[in-house]
N, C-alpha and C positions, 0 to 999 in steps of 0.2 A: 337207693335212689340214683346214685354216682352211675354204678354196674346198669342198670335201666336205660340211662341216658346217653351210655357211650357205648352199648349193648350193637346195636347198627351201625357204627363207625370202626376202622380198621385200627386198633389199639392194641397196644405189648401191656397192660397194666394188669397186674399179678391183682393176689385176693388180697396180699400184704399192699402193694401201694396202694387200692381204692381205700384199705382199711387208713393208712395215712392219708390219703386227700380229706376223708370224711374227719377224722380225728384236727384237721389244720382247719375244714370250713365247719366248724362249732359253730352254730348261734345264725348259720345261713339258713335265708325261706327257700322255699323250696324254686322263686323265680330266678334267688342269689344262685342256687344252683345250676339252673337250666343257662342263664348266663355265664358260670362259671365253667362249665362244658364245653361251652359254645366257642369261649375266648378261646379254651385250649385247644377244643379241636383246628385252630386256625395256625397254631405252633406250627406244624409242617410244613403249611404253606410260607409262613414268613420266616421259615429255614430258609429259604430258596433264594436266589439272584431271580433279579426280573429275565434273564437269559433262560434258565430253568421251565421257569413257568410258562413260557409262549413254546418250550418245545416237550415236556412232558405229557405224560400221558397218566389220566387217573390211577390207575391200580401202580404206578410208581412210586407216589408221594409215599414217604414214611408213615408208619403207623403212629397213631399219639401215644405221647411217654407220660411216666411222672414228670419230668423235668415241664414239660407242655402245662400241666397241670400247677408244679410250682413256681411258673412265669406266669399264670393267669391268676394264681391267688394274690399275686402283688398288685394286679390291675383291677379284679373284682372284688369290691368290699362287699360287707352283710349292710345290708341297705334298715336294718333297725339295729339300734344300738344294744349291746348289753344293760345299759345302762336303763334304758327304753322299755326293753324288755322285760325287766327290773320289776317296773314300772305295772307292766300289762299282769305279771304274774301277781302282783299285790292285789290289783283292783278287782281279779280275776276270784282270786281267796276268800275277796270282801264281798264282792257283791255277783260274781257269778255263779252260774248253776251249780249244785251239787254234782258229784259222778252220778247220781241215782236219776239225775236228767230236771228236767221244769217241767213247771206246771203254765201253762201259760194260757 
């Protein structure tokens, strides 16, 4: 999902760092993700002095690092809790569908 979402954007991140971004955001939805993307793709830019940014030109900015990615996991929480979660997987056991699907 990570490699999907930063696939279109100018990024140095090896098949080992997406494998650690994905191993740090455990237990993110998939919106935690697209947010969590989103935060890091902005790392480059808020590298920059405001001086920077009025004279740069797109294809200049750095490409996004892991580092971009481990300043965004501090800002981007998983918006259900494990705990929550927890929660969904029990009720899920009890009284949701088999794998064999419903009859409804």
């Amino acid at each position: 999902m990570i490699k999907k979402l930063v696939d279109s954007e100018n990024h140095v991140l090896s098949d080992d760092d997406l494998e650690k971004i994905a191993s740090l955001s455990n237990g993110y939805s998939g919106a935690d993700m697209k947010s969590l993307c989103q935060e890091a793709s902005l790392g480059p830019i808020r590298s920059m002095t405001f001086d920077m940014i009025n004279k740069i030109e797109a294809d200049q900015v750095r490409p996004i690092n892991l580092q971009d990615f481990l300043s965004a996991l501090n800002i981007v929480m998983p918006s259900v809790s494990s705990e929550d979660l927890s929660h969904y997987v029990t009720w899920n056991e009890k009284f949701g569908c088999s794998d064999t699907g419903c009859s409804v």
